[in-house]
C-alpha positions in Angstrom: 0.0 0.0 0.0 2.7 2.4 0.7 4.1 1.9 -2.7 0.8 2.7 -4.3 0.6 5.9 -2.2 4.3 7.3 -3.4 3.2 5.9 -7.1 0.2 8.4 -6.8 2.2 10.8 -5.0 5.1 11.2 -7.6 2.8 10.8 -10.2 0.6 13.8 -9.3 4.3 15.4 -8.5 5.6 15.2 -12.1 2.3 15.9 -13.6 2.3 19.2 -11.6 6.1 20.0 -12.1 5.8 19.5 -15.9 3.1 21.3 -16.6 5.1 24.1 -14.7 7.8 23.9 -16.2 5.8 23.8 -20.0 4.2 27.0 -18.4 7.6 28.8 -17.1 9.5 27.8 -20.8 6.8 28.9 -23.2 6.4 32.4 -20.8 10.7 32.3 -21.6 10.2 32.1 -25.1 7.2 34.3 -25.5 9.3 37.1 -24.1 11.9 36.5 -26.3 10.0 37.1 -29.2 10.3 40.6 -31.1 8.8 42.8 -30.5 7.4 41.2 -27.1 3.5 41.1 -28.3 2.9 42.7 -24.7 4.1 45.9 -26.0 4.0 46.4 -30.3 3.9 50.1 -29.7 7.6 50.2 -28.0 8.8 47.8 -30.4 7.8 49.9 -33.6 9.6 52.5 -31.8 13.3 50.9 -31.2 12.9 50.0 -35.0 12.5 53.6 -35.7 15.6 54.7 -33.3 17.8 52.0 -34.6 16.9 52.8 -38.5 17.3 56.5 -37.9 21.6 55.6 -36.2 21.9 53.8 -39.3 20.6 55.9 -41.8 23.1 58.6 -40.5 25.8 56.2 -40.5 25.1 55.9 -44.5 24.2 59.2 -45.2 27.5 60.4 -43.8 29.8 58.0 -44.3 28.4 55.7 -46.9 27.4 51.6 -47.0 31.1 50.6 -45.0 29.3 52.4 -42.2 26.4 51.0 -42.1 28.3 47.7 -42.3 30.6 48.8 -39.7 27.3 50.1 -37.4 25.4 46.9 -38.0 28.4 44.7 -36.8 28.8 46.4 -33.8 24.8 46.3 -33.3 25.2 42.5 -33.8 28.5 41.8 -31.7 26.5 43.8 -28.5 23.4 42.6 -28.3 22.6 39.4 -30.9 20.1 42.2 -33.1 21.2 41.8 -37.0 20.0 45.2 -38.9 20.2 45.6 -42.6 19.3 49.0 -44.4 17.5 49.3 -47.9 16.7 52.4 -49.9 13.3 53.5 -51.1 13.3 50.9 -53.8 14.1 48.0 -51.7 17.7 47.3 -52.3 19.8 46.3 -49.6 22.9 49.1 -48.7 25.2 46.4 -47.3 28.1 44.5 -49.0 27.1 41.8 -47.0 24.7 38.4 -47.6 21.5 39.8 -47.2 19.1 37.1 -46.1 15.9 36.2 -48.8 13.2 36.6 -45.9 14.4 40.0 -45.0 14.2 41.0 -48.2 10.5 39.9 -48.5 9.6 41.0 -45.1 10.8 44.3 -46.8 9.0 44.2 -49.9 5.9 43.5 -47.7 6.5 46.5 -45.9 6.8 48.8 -49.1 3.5 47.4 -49.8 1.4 47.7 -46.8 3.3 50.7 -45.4 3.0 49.3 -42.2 5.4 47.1 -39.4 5.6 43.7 -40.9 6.7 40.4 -39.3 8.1 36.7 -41.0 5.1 35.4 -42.2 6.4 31.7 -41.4 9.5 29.5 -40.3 11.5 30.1 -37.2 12.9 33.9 -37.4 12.3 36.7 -34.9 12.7 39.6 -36.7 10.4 43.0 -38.3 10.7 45.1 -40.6 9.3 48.7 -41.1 9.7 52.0 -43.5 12.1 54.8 -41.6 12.1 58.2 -42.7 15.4 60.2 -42.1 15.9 63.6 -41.1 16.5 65.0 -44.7 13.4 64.0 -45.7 14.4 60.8 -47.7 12.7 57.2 -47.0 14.6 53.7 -46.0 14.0 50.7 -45.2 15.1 48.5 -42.0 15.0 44.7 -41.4 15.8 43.8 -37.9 17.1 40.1 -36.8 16.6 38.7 -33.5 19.0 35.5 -32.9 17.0 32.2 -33.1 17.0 30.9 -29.9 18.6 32.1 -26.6 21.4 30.6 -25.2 20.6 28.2 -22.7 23.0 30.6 -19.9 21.0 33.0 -20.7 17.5 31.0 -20.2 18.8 29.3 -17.1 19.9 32.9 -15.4 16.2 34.6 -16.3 14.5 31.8 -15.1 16.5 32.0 -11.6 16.6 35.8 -11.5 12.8 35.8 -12.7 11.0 32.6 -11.1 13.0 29.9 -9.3 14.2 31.6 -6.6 12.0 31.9 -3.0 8.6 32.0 -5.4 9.1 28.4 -6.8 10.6 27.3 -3.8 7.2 27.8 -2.2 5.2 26.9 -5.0 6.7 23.4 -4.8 6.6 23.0 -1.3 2.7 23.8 -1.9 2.4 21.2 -5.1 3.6 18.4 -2.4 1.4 18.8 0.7 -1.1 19.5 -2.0 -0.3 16.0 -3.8 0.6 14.4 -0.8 -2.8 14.6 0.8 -4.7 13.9 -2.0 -2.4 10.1 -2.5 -3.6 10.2 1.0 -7.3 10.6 0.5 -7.1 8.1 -2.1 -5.0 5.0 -0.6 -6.0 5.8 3.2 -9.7 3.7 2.4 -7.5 1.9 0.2 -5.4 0.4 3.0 -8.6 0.1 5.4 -10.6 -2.2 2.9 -7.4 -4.2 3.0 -6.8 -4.8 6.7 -10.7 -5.2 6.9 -10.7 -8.4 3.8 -7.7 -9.4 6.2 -9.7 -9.9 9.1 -13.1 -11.1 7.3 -10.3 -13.7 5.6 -8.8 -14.7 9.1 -12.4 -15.7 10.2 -13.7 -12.6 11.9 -17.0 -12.5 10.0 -18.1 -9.4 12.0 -15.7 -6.9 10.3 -18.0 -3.9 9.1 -16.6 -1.1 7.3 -19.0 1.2 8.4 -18.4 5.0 8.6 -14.9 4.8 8.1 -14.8 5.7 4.5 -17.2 8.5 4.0 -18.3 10.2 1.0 -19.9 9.3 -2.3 -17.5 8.2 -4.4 -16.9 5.2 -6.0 -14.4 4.1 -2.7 -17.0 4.8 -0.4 -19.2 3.0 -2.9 -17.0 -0.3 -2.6 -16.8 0.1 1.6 -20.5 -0.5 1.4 -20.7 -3.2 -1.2 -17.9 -4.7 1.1 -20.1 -4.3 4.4 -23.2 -5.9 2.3 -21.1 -8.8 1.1 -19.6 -9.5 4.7 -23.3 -9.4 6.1 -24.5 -11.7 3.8 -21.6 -14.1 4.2 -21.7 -14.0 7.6 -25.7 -15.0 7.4 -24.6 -17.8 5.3 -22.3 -19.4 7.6 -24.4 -18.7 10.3 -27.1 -20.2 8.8 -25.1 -23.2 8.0 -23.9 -23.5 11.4 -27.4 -23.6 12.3 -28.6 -25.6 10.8 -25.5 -28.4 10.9 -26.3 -28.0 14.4 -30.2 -28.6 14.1 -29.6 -31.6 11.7 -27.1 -33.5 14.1 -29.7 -32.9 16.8 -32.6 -33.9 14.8 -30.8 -37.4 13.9 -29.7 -38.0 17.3 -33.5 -38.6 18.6 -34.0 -41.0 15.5 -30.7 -42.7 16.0 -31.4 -42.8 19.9 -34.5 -44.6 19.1 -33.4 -47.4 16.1 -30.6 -48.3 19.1 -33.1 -49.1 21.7 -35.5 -50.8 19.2 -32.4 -52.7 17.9 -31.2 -53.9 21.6 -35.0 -55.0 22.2 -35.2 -56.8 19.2 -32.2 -58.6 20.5 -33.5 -59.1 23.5 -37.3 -59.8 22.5 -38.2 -63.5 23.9 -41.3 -63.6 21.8 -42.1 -63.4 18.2 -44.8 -60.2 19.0 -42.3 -57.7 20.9 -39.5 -58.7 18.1 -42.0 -57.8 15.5 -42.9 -54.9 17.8 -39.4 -53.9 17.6 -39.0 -54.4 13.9 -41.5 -52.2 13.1 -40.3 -49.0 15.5 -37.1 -49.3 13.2 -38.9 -49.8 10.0 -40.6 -46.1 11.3 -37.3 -44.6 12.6 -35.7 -45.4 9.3 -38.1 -43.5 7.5 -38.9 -41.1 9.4 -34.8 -40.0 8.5 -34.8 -41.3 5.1 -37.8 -38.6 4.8 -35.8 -36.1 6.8 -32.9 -36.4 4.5 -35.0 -36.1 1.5 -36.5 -32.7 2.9 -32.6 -31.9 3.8 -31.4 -32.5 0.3 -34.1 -31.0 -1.5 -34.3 -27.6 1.3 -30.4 -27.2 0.2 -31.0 -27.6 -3.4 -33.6 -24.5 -2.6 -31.2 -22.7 -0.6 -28.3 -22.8 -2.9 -30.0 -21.8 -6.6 -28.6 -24.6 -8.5 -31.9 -26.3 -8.7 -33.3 -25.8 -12.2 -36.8 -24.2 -12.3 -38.9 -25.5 -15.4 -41.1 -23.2 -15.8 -44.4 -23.9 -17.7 -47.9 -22.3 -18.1 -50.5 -24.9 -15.7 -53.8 -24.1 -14.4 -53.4 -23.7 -10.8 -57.0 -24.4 -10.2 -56.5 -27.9 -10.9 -53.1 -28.1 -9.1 -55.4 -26.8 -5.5 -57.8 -29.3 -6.9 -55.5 -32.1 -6.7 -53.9 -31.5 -3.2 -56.9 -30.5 -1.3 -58.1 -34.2 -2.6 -55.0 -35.9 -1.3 -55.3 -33.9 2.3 -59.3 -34.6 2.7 -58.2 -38.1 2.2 -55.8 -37.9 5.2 -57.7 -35.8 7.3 -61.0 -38.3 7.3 -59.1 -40.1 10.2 -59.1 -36.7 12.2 -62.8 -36.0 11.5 -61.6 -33.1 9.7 -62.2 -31.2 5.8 -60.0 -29.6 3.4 -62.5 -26.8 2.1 -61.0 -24.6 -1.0 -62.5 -21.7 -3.3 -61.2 -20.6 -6.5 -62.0 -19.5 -9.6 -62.5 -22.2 -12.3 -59.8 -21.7 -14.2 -56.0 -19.5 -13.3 -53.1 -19.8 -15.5 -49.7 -19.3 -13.9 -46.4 -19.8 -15.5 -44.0 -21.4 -13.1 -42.4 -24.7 -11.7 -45.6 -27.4 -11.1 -43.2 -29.1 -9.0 -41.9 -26.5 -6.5 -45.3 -25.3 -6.1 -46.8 -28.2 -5.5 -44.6 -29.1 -3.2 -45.1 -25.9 -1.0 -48.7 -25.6 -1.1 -48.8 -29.1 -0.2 -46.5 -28.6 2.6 -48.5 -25.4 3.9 -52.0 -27.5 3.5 -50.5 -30.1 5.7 -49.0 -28.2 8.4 -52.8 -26.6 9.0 -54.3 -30.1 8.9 -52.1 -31.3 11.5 -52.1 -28.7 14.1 -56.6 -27.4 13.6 -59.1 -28.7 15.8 -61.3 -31.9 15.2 -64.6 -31.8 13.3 -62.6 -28.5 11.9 -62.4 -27.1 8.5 -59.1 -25.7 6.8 -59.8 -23.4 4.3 -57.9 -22.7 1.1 -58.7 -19.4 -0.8 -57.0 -18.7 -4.1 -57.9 -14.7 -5.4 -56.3 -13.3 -8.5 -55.7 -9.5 -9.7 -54.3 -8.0 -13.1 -50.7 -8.6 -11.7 -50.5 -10.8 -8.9 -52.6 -14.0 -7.2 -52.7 -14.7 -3.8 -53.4 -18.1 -2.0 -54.6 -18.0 1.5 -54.5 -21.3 3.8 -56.4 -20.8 7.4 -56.8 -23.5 10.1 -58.9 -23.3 13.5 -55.7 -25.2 15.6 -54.5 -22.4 18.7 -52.5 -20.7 16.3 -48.9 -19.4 17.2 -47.6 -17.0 19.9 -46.3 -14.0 18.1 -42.9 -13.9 18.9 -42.5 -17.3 17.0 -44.5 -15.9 13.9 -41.1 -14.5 12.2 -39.3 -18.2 12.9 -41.7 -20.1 11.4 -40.0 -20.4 8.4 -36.8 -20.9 9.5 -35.5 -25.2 9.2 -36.0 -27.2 12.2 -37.6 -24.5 14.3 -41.1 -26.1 16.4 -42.8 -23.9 18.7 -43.5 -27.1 20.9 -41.4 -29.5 19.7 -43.0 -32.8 21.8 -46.2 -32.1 19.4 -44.7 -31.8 16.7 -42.9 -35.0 17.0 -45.8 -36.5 17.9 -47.1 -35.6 14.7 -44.1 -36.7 13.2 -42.9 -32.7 11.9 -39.3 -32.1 11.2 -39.8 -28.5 11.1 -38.4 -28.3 8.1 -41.4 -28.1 5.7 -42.4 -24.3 5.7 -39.1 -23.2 5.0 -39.3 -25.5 1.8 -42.3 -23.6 1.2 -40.7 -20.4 2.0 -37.8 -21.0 -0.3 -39.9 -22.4 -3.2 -42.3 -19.1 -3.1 -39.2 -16.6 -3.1 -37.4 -18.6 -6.4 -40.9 -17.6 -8.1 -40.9 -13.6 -6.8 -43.4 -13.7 -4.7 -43.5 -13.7 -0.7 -45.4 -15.8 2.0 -46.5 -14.7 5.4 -47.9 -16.2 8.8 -50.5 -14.3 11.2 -52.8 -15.7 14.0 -56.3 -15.4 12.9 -58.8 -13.2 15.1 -61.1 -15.9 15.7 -58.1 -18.5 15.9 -55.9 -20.5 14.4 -53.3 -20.0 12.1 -53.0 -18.0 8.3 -50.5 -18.4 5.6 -50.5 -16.3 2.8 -48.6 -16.3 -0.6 -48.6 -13.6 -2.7 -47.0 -14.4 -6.4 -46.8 -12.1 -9.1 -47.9 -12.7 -12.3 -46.3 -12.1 -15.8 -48.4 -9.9 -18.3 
């Protein structure tokens, strides 16, 4: 992590410095142009002066003076100066450069200051009229570039001195706390995935990276991701811990039938014995069924197949298998629907749950009692609504009811031979098709279920 925060740092550093340094260079450069575009006025002026000192120079002395001035002009300060006459012709024995002589001829034209038009000279030219009334021409040269002494000296007499001293002591504190700002959550998401990694599931981010960036963003993804993990494992823990105490009763109970049937001295109490393990044995084959199944629910990789049925017909079905089983218990299995509702979903998984749901109210409502199943449907969802007359459920356990291997009296519901571990089947079966399922004590008693499933337009 500390090597990401100096990569940041010295990368926001050099970005900073070179743009300076572009900035402080071009400035350079700019002011050595001429004449200095801040001030065209003063340049048209030392044209003027330097014209009019060479003019005399000619008209005294002739074209060696001229030479003679413009050498000396050249050797002091870098500035090459050429003079023509009226017409444009050079009054120099020397080389007279082509560009000067154009930037000449454009100045006949125009009658105005003219500069190169392209290519990499500084230099002007302008019409100068002498004292006796006669008119030149003069082409001033600036040198090309300036030396890099000369750079280096302005830009410490000029800039680098105390003034970019301080500016770069401001550029680092600036960049350094804004590497800081961006690899101090950084380095806290770390240590935190450090800690979730070492097994402390209750790391949180929190309020430790604040803001609404795209860090602060990731903190709470991280928090969401640890909550859910840690709900997982718990979960699993739970219920690894619900299943070996659930198979201990059954396992408790095949040994003592096993050591009776050892010990049975008649044919009866063997067979007696036989038959208690014949019911122990499926009593867990059933529970690992439900296990499997409740895991394949719980994990997603059980394959929905959805198809359009008329759920009608499914109710239909179930409500005859449980009016079947509850003619022992002097009970009925009432249901009202309409004739005929399509739903496109698994026929399986909801078969399965309703059938589950049906069953738990026909085991726990009164005798000579009626469960009642009511299926209502709207233009976007249906809702199926099971209600028995049994003494209902104290509400504190209403939010567990759903939840594997929890009983609210667990001696009756072994005696009924529950595992606890068909409503959240149910449960699980209703969310994989969008909808959501509910539990409430009924007013006049007992208890009601009700699913609520979307449906597709």
């Amino acid at each position: 992590m500390r090597r990401l925060f100096w990569k940041i740092f010295l990368y926001f550093l050099l970005i900073i410095l070179l743009v300076s340094s572009a900035v402080i260079l071009l400035t350079y450069f700019r002011d050595q142009e001429f004449p200095p575009l801040a001030n065209q006025n003063f340049a048209q002026q030392a044209i003027a002066e330097y014209g009019r000192s060479a003019i005399r120079a000619y008209e005294s002395q002739g074209t060696a003076a001229v030479d003679r001035f413009g050498k000396k002009m050249l050797g002091d300060s870098g500035i090459r100066l050429i003079l023509f006459d009226s017409s444009g012709r050079p009054l120099t024995r020397q080389r007279t450069p082509r560009y000067m002589e154009h930037m000449v001829h454009r100045a006949k034209r125009s009658g105005e200051v003219v500069f190169p038009m392209m290519g990499r000279h500084n230099g002007l030219a302008s019409m100068v009229h002498s004292t006796s009334g006669k008119t030149y021409f003069v082409a001033i040269e600036l040198p090309e570039r300036p030396q890099s002494k000369h750079l280096f000296q302005g830009l410490m007499h000029g800039f680098l001195g105390v003034q970019l001293l301080l500016l770069l002591v401001v550029t680092a504190a600036v960049c350094y706390f804004l590497a800081r700002s961006l690899t101090a959550p950084i380095g806290r998401l770390r240590q935190a995935t450090r800690k979730f990694a070492a097994g402390d599931l209750s790391i949180r981010l929190g309020n430790q990276i604040k803001g609404k960036n795209e860090l602060a963003g990731l903190a709470h993804d991280f928090d969401n991701m640890a909550g859910e993990i840690e709900s997982l494992i718990g979960g699993q823990k739970n219920l690894l811990r619900d299943i070996s105490h659930e198979l201990r009763s059954p396992l408790t109970r095949l040994g003592i039938a096993l050591e009776l049937a050892r010990q049975a001295g008649s044919a009866t109490a063997q067979d007696k014995a036989l038959q208690r393990i014949e019911l122990e044995a499926e009593r867990m084959n059933t529970m690992i069924g439900q296990l499997l199944n409740l895991t394949r629910l719980e994990s997603g990789h059980r394959e929905m197949k959805l198809q359009k049925f008329d759920l009608r017909v499914l109710l239909d079905q179930l409500v005859a298998d449980a009016n079947y089983e509850a003619e022992t218990q002097q009970c009925e299995v009432v249901l009202s629907a309409p004739e005929t509702v399509l739903f496109c979903g698994s026929q399986e998984l909801l078969a399965q749950a309703l059938e589950n749901i049906i069953r738990n109210g026909l085991k726990y409502t009164e005798v000579n009692s009626v469960v009642t199943v009511e299926l209502s449907v709207t233009t976007t969802s249906l809702s199926i609504v099971v209600a028995d007359h049994g003494p209902g459920v104290p509400e504190e356990s209403l939010p567990r009811l759903f939840e594997p291997f929890y009983r609210v009296a667990a001696a009756r519901d072994r005696q009924t031979g529950g595992t606890g571990i068909g409503l959240a089947i149910a449960e699980r079966a209703i969310k994989l098709h969008s909808g959501s399922i509910t539990a409430k004590n009924r007013p006049q008693g007992g208890l009601l279920i009700e699913i609520n499933l979307p449906i597709e337009t």
